[in-house]
N, C-alpha and C positions, 0 to 999 in steps of 0.2 A: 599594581601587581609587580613584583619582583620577577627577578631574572629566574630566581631559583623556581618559585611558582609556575612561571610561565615552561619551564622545560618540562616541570611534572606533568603541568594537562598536557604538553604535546606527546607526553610519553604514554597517558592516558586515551588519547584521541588514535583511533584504527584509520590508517587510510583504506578509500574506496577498494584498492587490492588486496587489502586484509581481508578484509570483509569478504569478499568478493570467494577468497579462500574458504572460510567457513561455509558457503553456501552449499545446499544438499545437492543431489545429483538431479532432483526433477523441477528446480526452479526454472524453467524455461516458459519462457520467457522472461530473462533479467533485465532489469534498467540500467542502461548505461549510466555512466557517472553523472554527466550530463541530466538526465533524466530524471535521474533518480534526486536531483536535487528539487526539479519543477513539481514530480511525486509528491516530497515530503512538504513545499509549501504547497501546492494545492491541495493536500490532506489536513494543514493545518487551517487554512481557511475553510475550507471546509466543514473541519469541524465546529470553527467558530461561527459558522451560520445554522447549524447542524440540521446536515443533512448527511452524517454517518453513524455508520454501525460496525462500533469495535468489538474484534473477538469471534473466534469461531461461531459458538452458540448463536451469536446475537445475527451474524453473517446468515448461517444457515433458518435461523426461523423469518428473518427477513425475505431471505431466497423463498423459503415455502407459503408464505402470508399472499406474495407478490408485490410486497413495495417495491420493486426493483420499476424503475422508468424505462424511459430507452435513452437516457443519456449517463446510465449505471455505469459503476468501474470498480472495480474490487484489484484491492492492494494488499499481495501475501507476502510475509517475510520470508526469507531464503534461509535461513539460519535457524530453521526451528528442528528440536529435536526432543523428542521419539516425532520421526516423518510421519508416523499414523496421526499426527492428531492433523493433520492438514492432507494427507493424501487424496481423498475422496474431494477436495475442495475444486480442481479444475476441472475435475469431471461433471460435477453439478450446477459449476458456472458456464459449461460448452452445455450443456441441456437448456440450460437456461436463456441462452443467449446472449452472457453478461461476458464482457470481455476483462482479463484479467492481467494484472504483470504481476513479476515479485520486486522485491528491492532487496540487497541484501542484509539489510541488519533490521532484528525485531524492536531493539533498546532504539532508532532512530524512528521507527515507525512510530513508536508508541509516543516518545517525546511528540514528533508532528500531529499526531492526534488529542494531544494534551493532557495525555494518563503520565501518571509517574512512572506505573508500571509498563515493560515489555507489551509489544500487541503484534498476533500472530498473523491476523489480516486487518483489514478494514476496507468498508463497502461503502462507497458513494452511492448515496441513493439516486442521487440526479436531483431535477427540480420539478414541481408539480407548474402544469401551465400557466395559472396565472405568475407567478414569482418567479424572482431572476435570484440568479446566480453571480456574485458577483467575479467570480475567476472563470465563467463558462467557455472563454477564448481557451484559458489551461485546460482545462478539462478537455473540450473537444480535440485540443493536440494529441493529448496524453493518450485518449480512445483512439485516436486514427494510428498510434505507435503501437497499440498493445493489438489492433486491431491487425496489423501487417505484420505482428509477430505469432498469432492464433492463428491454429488449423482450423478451417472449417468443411 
């Protein structure tokens, strides 16, 4: 890769404060930089054992079926807009019991989850009792962070 190449992707690449910019007014709880890196590989492993559900739609019939475990975690972008398509979403994750954080960019979300396309949440389902989890050490962090940032 060339010099010139290489200046372009960093002119391309948002830092975590860009981002961070963009985010809507009700993303509260955000992942810190820090965080939000452990987020997006424990989404990515995750998806590669799959045991997620990308997308509003897929979030919410999940949330209503009750696949949700009790080692769930749902991961919403901070950057989505019109806010309506995700506002009603922390409200039905605090009914539910599922603990939630945002991150701030939906284009990194969706990479970690392995779509090409943008993705506006995504929902760890957890793991059913016989089968393991091979990041379950992440994951359990990740819930006891989103879990100290949730009202209940």
């Amino acid at each position: 890769m060339s010099d010139e190449e290489a200046t372009v992707k960093k002119k391309d690449e948002k830092t975590y404060e860009d981002k961070c910019r963009a985010v809507s007014v009700i993303s509260q709880p955000l992942a810190s930089k820090k965080s939000t890196k452990k987020i997006h590989k424990l989404v990515k492993k995750a998806s590669q054992a799959k045991v997620v559900r990308r997308g509003v739609k897929e979030v919410i019939k999940a949330l209503r079926k009750g696949e949700i475990k009790k080692d769930s975690l749902c991961v919403i972008a901070g950057d989505i807009y019109p806010l309506d398509v995700i506002s009603h979403l922390p409200i039905l994750l605090e009914e539910k019991g599922v603990p939630y954080i945002f991150v701030p960019a939906k284009r990194d979300l969706g990479a970690a989850a392995g779509t090409k396309r943008p993705t506006s949440c995504v929902l760890l389902k957890g793991t059913e009792a016989g089968k393991t989890f091979e990041s379950q050490d992440l994951l359990d962090i990740i819930i006891s962070e989103a879990n100290e940032y949730n009202p209940k």
